[in-house]
N, C-alpha and C positions, 0 to 999 in steps of 0.2 A: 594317658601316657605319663602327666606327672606321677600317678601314682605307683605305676610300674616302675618308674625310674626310681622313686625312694625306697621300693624293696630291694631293687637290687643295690644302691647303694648301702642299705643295713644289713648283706650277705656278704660283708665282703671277708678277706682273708689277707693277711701282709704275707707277701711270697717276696723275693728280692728281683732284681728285673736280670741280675746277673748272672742268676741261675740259668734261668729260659735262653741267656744268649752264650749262655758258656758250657754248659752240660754237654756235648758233644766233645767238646776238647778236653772232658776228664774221661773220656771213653763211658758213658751215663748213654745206655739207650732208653727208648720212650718207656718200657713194662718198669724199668729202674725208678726212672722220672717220677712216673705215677705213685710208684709205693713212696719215693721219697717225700709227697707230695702229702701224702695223707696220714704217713707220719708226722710230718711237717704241721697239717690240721687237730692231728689225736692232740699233741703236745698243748698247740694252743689253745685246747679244750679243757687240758687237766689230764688229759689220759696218756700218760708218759711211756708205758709199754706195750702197745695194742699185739695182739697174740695173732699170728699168720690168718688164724680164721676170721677174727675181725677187717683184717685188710682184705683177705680177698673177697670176705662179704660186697664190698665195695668197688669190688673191678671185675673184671672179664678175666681172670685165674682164677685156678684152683687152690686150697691150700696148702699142699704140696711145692706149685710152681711160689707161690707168695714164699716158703722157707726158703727156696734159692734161690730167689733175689735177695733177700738179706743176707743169707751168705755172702753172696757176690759185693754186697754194699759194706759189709764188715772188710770182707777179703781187701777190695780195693782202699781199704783205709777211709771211707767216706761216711760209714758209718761202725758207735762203738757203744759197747753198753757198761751203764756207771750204775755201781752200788751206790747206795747214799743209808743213809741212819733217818729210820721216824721219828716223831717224838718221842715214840713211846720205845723207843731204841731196838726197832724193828728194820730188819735188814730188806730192802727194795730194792727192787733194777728198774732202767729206764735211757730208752734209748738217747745218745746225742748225736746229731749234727755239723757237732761243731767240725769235726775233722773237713767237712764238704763244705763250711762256710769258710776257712781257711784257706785250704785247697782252690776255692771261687776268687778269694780275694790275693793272694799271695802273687808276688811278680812272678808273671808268666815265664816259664824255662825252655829252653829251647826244644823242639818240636821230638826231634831223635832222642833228647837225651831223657825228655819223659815215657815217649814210646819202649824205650830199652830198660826202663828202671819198673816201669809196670810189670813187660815182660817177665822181667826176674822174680819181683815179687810174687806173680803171678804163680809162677811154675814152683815156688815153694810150696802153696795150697794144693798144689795137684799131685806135689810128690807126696805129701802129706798124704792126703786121701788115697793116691794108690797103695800107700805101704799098708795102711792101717784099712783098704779094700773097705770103706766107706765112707759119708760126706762129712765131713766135722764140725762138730756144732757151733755155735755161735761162742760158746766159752772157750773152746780151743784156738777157733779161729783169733779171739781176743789176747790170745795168750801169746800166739807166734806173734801177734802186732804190738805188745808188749815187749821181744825180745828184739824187734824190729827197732822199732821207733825210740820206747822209754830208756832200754839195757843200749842199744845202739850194738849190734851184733851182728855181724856179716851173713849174706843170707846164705854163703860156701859154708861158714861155720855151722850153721844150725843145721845145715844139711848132713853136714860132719858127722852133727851129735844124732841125728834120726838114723844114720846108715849103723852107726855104734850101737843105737838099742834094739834095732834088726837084728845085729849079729849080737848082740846077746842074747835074746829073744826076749826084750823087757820093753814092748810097744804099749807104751804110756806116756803120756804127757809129764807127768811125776818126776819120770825116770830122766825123761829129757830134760828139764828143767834145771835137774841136780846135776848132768853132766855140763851143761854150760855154767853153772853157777863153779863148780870145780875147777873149769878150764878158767873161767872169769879170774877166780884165785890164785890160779896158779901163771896168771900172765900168758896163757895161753888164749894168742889173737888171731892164729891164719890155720889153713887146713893143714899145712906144712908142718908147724909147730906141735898139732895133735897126732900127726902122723909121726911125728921123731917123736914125741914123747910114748906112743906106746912101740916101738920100735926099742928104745933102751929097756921099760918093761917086759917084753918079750926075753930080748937079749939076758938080761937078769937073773928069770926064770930057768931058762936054756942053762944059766953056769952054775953050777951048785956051791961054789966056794963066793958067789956075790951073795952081799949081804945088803936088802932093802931097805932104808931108813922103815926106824916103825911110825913115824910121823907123816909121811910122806905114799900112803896104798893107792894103789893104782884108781884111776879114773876110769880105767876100761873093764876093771873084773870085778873086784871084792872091794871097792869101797863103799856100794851101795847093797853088799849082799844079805843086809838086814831087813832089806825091805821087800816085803812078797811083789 
């Protein structure tokens, strides 16, 4: 019996106790749990990016369902992927955590107001994926969470900007990025504000005696007409 008890004392793994009693109040169910769990192990191991096939090697999924649960862990802001530099000044990725040990530790909010704040972000990943009629990968999903979190950009706004590159028919992340970066510029902060701006644009157009500044090309049509 001692001897069984010193293996598994030299098997063990530092997990935090918080997680196991809080994981249900970030909306984390158990197939999430798991992958987060053995990500959690790759890491400790040295192996900072384990590839979908390597996780479901190790669970009761396929690797298919193992891609969307990390989606789902990206989406939810719990989990994010960092480039870093080699030595040899070779470009890597590798997952972090950190967003879910934050998330674990940070004073609790009250119960509605994280239920409805999920919600929203939530339905931006899905409007996302309905326009563009497939799942979006881990680097896009990075990207909305990007204009989310680091840019601080309302989630009406970026909605704004995805209905905008619908109706031009420039569904690309690219495209998107440079219309919030113009709106950014141009102190354009509500969906109001982009609505009345291409509203006097229009208006412009429609009078042949207005004269456009030439510093100043529209947002909605030919400011980015350079780029295929």
């Amino acid at each position: 019996m001692n001897e069984l008890y010193q293996l598994v004392l030299s098997d063990q793994m530092m997990i935090p106790k918080t997680l196991f009693l809080k994981y249900k109040y970030l909306s984390i169910d158990e197939e999430e749990l798991a992958v987060i769990l053995h990500i959690h192990r790759f890491s400790q191991e040295g192996v900072h990016f384990p590839t979908p096939y390597k996780l479901a090697e190790l669970m009761s999924i396929d690797e298919q369902k193992c891609s969307q649960i990390l989606r789902q862990l990206i989406q939810k802001d719990l989990l994010t992927i960092i480039e870093f530099h080699t030595e040899n000044d070779i470009v890597n990725e590798r997952y972090s955590l950190e967003p879910l040990w934050e998330k674990l530790y940070q004073k609790q909010q009250e119960p509605k107001e994280t239920i409805d704040t999920s919600d929203q972000l939530m339905n931006i990943f899905v409007l996302f994926e309905q326009e563009f009629g497939r799942p979006l990968s881990p680097f896009e999903i990075e990207t909305i969470n990007i204009w989310l979190d680091d840019e601080v950009i309302e989630p009406s706004l970026i909605k704004a900007a995805l209905r905008e590159a619908v109706l031009m028919n420039k569904l690309n992340f690219r495209y998107i990025d440079r219309i919030l970066s113009e709106w950014s510029r141009k102190g354009i902060r509500t969906v109001d504000q982009a609505r009345e701006h291409s509203k006097q644009f229009r208006q412009a157009q429609e009078n042949p005696q207005s004269v456009r500044p030439k510093a100043d090309p529209s947002i909605y049509y030919n400011w980015l007409e350079e780029e295929d």
